[in-house]
Every structure is written in C-alpha cells, then in structure tokens.
C-alpha positions as CSV (number, residue, x, y, z in Angstrom):
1,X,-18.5,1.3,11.1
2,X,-14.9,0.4,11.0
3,X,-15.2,-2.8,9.1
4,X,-17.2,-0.3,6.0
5,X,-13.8,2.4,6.7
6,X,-11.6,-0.6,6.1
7,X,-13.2,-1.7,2.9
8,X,-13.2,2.2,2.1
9,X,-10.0,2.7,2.3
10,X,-9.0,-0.7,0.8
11,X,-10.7,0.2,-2.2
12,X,-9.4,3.3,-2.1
13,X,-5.8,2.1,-1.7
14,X,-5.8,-0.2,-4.6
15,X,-7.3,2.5,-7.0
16,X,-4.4,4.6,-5.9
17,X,-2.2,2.0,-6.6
18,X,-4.0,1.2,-10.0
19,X,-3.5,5.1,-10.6
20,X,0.1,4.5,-10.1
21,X,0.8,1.6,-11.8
22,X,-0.7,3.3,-14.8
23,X,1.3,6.0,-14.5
24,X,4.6,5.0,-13.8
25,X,6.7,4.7,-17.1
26,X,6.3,8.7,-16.7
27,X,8.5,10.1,-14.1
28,X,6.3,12.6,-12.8
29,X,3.3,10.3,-12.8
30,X,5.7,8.4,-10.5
31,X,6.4,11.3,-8.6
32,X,2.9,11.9,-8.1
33,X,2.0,8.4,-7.2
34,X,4.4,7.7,-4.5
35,X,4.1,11.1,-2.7
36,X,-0.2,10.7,-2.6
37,X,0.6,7.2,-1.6
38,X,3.3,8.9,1.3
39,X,1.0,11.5,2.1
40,X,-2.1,9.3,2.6
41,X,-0.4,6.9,4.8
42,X,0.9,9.6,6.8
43,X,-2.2,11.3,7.0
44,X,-3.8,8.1,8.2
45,X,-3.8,7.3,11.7
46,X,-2.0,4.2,12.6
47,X,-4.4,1.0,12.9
48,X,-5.8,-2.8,11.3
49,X,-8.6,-0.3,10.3
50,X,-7.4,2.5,8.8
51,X,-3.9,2.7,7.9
52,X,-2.9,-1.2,7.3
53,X,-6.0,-1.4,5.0
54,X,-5.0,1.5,2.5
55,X,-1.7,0.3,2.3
56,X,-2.4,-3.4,1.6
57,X,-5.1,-2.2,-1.1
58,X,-2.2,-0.2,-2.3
59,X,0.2,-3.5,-1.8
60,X,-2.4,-5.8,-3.5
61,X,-3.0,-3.8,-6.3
62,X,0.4,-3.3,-7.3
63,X,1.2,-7.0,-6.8
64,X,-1.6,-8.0,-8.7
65,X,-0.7,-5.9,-11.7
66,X,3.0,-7.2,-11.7
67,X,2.0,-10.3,-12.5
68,X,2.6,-11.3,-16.2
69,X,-0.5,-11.2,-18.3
70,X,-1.9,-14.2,-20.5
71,X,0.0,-12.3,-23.9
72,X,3.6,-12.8,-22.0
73,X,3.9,-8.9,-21.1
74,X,3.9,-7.2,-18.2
75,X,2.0,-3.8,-16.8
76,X,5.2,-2.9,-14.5
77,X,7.9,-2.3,-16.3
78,X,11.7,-4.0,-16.2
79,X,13.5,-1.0,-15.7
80,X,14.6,1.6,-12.9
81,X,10.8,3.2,-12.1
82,X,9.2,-0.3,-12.0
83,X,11.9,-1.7,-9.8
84,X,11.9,1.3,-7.5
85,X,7.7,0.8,-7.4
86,X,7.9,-2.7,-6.7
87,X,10.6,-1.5,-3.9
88,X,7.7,1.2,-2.8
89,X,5.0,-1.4,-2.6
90,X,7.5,-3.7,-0.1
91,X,8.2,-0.1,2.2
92,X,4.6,0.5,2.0
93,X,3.7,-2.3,3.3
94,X,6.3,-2.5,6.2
95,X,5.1,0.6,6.9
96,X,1.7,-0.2,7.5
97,X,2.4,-2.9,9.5
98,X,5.7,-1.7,11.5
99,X,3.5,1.4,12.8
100,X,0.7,-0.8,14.7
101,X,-0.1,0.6,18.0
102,X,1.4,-1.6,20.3
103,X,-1.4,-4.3,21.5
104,X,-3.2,-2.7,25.0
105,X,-5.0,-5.4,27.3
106,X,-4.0,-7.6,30.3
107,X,-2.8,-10.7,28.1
108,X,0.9,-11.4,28.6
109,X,1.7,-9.3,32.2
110,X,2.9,-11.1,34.8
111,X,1.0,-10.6,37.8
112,X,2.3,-8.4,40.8
C-alpha cells in the first residue's frame, strides 16, 4: 500500500509541477502554482512515502521541462518568474528531504 501512495503522489506531484510550469509566464498562475505546491507539502505528512515523493515528482517535472528542447527554446522562461521557479523547485526539494523523521531503530546507540 505505500509503495502505490508513493507512485500516487509522485504522479501527482509532477502534474502539479507540469500545471505550473505551464502556467508560470502569468503571475498569478505562478501565484497559484507555488502556493498548491506549499499547501500540499504542508498538508502531507513528513516521510520517503508521502511527502518526499510529491515533492520530487514536483522536482522532476520542473527539471525535466527546463531542459532545452530539440528547436533551441526553452519551456521555463529566462527571466524573474522562471528563475524564482527554478529557485522553488531547489526549496522544494530541500524541504522534502530536510523534514524526514529522524531514523528510529537500535542501529548506531552505544550500548549501556
């Protein structure tokens, strides 16, 4: 069950990205893109299975499309709103990963 939530919510993380990406050059498609992304990641609970995957579907998405096409252009934009989603993707990401639960288990304590 969690491996088919992870793929969920990966899936579901790069469409949100791809809904951002494509809505970017507006600036309250922007708007709207970076505060679901927020909210959702908030929302999530912390965890490899829920939260980490939405935001590196998000991540991946958004890197993916920032790559320059075969014609020479790109999807993101050069200017201040692709540079500050490119910047959103990055605190996404650290995000995900910075708000791990810390790892539980016997491995690493000393004895006594």
């Amino acid at each position: 069950m969690k491996v088919l939530s992870a793929l969920a919510l990966l899936v579901g993380g790069a469409a949100v990205g791809l809904a951002t990406v494509a809505l970017h050059s507006l600036w309250w498609g922007l708007l709207l893109g970076v505060l679901a992304t927020a909210a959702a990641l908030w929302a999530l609970p912390p965890g490899w299975w829920l939260r980490t995957s939405f935001g590196a579907g998000w991540a991946v998405m958004v890197a993916y499309l920032s790559v320059p096409r075969p014609e020479g252009d790109y999807v993101i934009s050069a200017d201040g709103q692709g540079y500050l989603l490119l910047g959103f993707g990055v605190a996404v990401l650290i995000f995900s990963v910075a708000t791990l639960p810390a790892p539980s288990g016997r491995r690493g304590r000393l004895p006594g």
